[in-house]
Residue, then its C-alpha position, 0 to 999 in steps of 0.5 A: x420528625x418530619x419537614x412537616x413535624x417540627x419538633x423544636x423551635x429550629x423547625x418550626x421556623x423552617x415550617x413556617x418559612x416553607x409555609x409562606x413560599x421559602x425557597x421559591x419566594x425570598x421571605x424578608x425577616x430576620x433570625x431575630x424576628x422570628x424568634x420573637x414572633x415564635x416565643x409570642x406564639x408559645x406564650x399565646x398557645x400555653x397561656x390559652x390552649x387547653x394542651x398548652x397547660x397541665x394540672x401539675x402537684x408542686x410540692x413546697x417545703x416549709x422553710x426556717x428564716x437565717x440569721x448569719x453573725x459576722x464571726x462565731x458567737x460569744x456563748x452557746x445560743x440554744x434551740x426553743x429560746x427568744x433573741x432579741x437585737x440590742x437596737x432593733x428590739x427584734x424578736x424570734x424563737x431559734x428553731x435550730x443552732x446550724x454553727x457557732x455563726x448560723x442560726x435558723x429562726x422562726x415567729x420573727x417580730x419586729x421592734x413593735x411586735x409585729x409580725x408581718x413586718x419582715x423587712x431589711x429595715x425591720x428586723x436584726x441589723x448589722x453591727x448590733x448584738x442579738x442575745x439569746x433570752x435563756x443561754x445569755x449568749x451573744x452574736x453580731x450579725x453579718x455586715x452586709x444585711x442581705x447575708x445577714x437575714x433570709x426570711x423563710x416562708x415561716x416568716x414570709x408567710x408565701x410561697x414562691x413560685x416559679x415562673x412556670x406555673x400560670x395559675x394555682x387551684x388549691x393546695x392540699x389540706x395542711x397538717x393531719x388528724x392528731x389527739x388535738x383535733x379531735x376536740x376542735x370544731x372541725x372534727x366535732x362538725x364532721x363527727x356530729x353534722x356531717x351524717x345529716x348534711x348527706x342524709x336525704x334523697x335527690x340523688x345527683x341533685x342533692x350531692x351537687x348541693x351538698x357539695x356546695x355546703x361543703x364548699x362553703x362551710x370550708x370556707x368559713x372554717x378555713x382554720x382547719x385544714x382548708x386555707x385560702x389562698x391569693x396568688x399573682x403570677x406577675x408577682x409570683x407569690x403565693x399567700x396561705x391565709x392560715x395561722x402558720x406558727x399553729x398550722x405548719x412546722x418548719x420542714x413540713x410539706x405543702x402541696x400545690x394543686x396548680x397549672x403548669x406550663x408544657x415545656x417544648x424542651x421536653x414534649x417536642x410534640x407542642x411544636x407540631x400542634x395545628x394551631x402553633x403552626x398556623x398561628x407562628x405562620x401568620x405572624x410571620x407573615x404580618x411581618x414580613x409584611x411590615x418589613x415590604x411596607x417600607x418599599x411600597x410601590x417600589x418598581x422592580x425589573x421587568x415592571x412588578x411592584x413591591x406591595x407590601x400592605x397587602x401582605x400585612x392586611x393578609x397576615x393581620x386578617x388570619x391572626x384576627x381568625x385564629x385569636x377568634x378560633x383560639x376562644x371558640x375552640x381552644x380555651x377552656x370555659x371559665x370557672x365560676x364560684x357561688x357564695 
């Protein structure tokens, strides 16, 4: 692009530097403070700027848990049996025989038959014997118990997700209308209830609202195809309320409705937005400022003083404007949930 197109990091840089009087002035600020006030201002931009996220479809495979023996088991462990550890009391069904060492597992249970305690200290444990219930076969597993056990997200019961992703919105509707379903009260309601929940005048009033029934009733039969879901970024986790030995195999897909980040690596537009270039430029100059601060009042030859603080104050009074701009203008509204 042009000297007044950055279209990456380098660029914007240059932009900026201009912006502020480079070459005519020498501006006071290292490479590294730079970068960093750049990356702030990409953070602050995809976090908040409506064109700094897009609604992205992640897809998430259902993945079976591991149990790795230190050497190849005595006997042939076989796929659908329950193995137990010999100290640990630890449960789980095989799922699949990888090797005479791997074997994927599922429905993990501790020594108290719990299922949510998926922890290094509460399941199969190095130097003990696992033996399957119905083949009598025997296995040791892996001295080092990180190697030992992997939990999938059968298990786990979360997704991970990946630091890009800022917010989730929902997932797709999980499994599919099968022979089962149609005796379950979700298909029942839907064969049975919904005609007359749609039926009625009111045009577009009495859609909304039946769109809110809908809503709400997902939500209080969240057995079915509807979950509910938490998630953290900070902890990026993504929790599915749901029974996931009925709801999901293992292989089975879940998608994802969520928001993604604009990478600038591949849309080298992102640099050139009017915000990101004011905004990198004003903390540019609040730092340079803050650099001169140190020199204040210093004399220079020929009588001219050093006045650090007013270029802070000028840069700090134009980061004030554009954080004000950035909710006014930029940021979509907030979503609101009823019921």
């Amino acid at each position: 692009m042009s000297s007044t197109q950055p279209a990456s990091t380098t660029e914007l840089k240059e932009y900026c530097l201009r912006k502020l009087g480079k070459p005519v002035i020498d501006i006071n600020l290292a490479d590294e403070q730079m970068n960093d006030m750049i990356d702030e201002s990409i953070q602050l931009f995809q976090e908040y700027h409506f064109y700094g996220t897009e609604v992205h479809y992640l897809p998430e495979q259902v993945a079976a848990s591991t149990l790795t023996f230190a050497s190849a088991a005595t006997g042939t462990f076989t796929a659908g049996e329950t193995i137990t550890g010999g100290t640990s009391n630890a449960t789980a069904t095989i799922h699949e025989v990888t090797s005479t060492t791997v074997l994927k597992f599922k429905g993990h249970k501790d020594g108290n038959g719990l299922l949510a305690a998926n922890t290094s200290g509460a399941t199969f444990a190095s130097g003990e014997t696992v033996t399957g219930g119905s083949s009598g076969a025997t296995g040791v597993p892996h001295a080092t118990q990180a190697t030992a056990v992997s939990f999938g997200n059968v298990d786990s019961r979360y997704l991970t997700i990946d630091d890009t992703i800022i917010g989730v919105r929902d997932i797709m509707p999980v499994g599919g209308l099968s022979s089962d379903s149609m005796f379950s009260v979700e298909y029942q309601f839907a064969l049975n209830e919904l005609p007359n929940v749609l039926r009625g005048a009111g045009g577009l009033s009495n859609f909304a609202f039946t769109k809110q029934n809908l809503s709400l009733m997902n939500q209080m039969f969240s057995s079915g195809a509807s979950r509910q879901i938490r998630f953290n970024r900070k902890t990026d986790k993504l929790h599915l309320d749901m029974d996931w030995d009925s709801a999901v195999d293992i292989g089975d897909w879940i998608i994802i409705q969520c928001y993604k980040k604009i990478d600038g690596g591949t849309y080298t537009e992102m640099y050139n937005d009017i915000f990101l270039k004011k905004y990198t430029t004003a903390l540019f100059k609040k730092q340079w400022g803050q650099n001169l601060i140190k020199f204040e009042g210093m004399q220079l030859p020929g009588g001219a003083t050093l006045n650090g603080r007013q270029i802070y104050d000028d840069g700090n009074t134009e980061l004030e404007k554009l954080d004000e701009e950035m909710q006014l203008k930029y940021s979509l509204p907030d979503n609101f949930y009823v019921g």
